[in-house]
C-alpha positions, 0 to 999 in steps of 0.5 A, spaced: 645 155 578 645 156 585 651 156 589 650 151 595 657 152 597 660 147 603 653 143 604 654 135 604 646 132 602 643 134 595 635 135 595 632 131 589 625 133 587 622 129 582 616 131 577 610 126 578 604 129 574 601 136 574 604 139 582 604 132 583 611 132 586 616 128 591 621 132 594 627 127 597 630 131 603 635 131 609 634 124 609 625 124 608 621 123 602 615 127 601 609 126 597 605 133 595 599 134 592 597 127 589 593 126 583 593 119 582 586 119 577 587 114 572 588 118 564 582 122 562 577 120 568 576 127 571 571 132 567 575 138 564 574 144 569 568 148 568 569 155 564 576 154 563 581 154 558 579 147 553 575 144 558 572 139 553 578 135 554 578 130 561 583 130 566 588 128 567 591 129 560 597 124 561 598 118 565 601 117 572 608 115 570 609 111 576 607 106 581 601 108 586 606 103 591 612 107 591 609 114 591 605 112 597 612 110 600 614 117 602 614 118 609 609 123 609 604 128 604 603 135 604 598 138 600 599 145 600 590 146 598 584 141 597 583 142 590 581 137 585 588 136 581 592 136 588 588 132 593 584 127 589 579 121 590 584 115 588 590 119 591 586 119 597 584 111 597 592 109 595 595 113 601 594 109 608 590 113 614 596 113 619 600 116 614 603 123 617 600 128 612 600 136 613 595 141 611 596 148 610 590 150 615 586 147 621 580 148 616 584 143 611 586 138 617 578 138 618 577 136 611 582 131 611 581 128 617 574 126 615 577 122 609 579 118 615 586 120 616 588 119 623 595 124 623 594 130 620 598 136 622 598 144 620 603 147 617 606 153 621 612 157 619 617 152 624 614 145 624 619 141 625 619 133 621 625 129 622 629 134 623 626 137 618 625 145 618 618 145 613 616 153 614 608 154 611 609 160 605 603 164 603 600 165 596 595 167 591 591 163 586 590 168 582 589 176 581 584 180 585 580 180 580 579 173 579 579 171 586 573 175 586 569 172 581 572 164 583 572 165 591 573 156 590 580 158 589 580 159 596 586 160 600 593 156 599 601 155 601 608 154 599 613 150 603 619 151 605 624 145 607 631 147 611 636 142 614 643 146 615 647 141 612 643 141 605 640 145 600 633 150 602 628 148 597 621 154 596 616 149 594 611 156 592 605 152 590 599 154 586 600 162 587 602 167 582 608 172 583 606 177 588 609 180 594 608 173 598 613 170 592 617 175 594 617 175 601 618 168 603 625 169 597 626 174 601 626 170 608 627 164 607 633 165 601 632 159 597 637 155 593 631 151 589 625 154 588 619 149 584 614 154 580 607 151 578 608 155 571 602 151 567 599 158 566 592 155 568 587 160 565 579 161 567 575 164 561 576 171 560 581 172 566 588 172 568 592 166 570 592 163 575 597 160 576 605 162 574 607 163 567 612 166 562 612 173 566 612 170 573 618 166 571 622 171 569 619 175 576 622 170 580 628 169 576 630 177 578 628 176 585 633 170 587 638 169 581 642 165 584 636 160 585 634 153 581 628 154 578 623 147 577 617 148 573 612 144 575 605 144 573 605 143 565 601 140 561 597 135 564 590 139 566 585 142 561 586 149 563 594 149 564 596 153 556 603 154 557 608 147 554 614 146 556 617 148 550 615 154 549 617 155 556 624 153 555 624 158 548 622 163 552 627 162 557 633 162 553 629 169 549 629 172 556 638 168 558 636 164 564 636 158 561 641 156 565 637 157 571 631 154 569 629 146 569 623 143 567 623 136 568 619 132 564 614 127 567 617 122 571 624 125 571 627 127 578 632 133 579 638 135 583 640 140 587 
């Protein structure tokens, strides 16, 4: 597991629903990319995997109320499963919320939320360090045949008294993955691992291999998957990702908490 050395706070993050996630840090909760769609009220994902099946597939673990409570929002892209209608109606318009890009500040503002800032790689929150990280939602290829997958971001959150978390986002392993390792040294790094699969193209998001990948690249990292079976496309399970893990000997670093189960480190 990571070693945090002398650091006084712990960072928990606690597993909502698919990259539903709140990360309380340094003294602050953030809510990031909130689905708040009721069980099976949102139509499959054209020409992706089991798109019969509607989404979300489970149901939020949670009251809206004490996610909503969080002191701000990130949403790392404005795609459906991370940035949603009922989401949008729950959380109050003066609520701070950051987006990864003015173009996604528009967009979000239009909604009527009336704090909406950019992430950048210094912003500051609370006494909160949050440094935006690139990402890629796919291979080349595919992003070619689905340009809607469009641009994303991680997020890293750094205080000097407690443990630097990498928030990667919906991104494969690539050098921008390994680049914001590289800057940012993270001691928790939460994967979206789903898998998350287009019909007859490579995945869009983690799986087994990527995992591995970011293993070797930070070691000494916790990693936290998210991202897992509550959306049609998402193929990988959470046992079968453990499995691996222990095939592969890095159980020990890897947790995957279960929907509603909150993590610390």
């Amino acid at each position: 597991m990571a070693n945090t050395g002398t650091m006084k706070n712990t960072a928990k993050i606690t597993q909502v629903r698919n990259a539903t996630i709140l990360v309380e840090y340094a003294g602050s909760t953030f809510l990031i990319d909130p689905l708040f769609a009721d069980q099976g009220s949102l139509p499959g994902f054209p020409a992706s995997a089991s798109s019969q099946l509607n989404n979300p597939l489970v149901p939020l673990p949670m009251a809206k109320e004490d996610l909503v409570a969080a002191d701000a929002v990130i949403v790392t892209h404005p795609h459906l499963d991370h940035w949603d209608d009922a989401a949008k109606a729950a959380i109050p318009n003066d609520k701070p919320i950051f987006a990864q890009n003015e173009d996604n500040a528009a967009l979000i503002r239009a909604d009527g939320f009336t704090d909406v800032r950019v992430l950048s790689e210094t912003t500051e929150f609370n006494g909160i360090t949050l440094a935006r990280t690139d990402g890629q939602h796919g291979t080349d290829e595919t992003l070619d045949a689905f340009p809607t997958m469009g641009e994303v971001c991680g997020v890293v959150f750094k205080h000097a008294d407690t443990p630097t978390v990498y928030v990667a986002g919906d991104t494969i392993w690539n050098e921008h993955v390994q680049a914001a390792i590289d800057k940012h040294k993270p001691n928790a790094i939460v994967l979206n691992a789903g898998n998350a699969v287009m019909m007859g193209f490579d995945p869009i998001i983690m799986g087994t291999q990527d995992v591995l990948s970011v293993h070797r690249a930070a070691p000494e990292a916790v990693l936290i998957a998210s991202h897992m079976e509550a959306i049609n496309h998402c193929i990988l399970s959470r046992q079968f990702l453990r499995d691996f893990s222990v095939q592969e000997g890095f159980e020990a670093s890897l947790m995957i908490p279960q929907d509603g189960e909150t993590v610390t480190v």
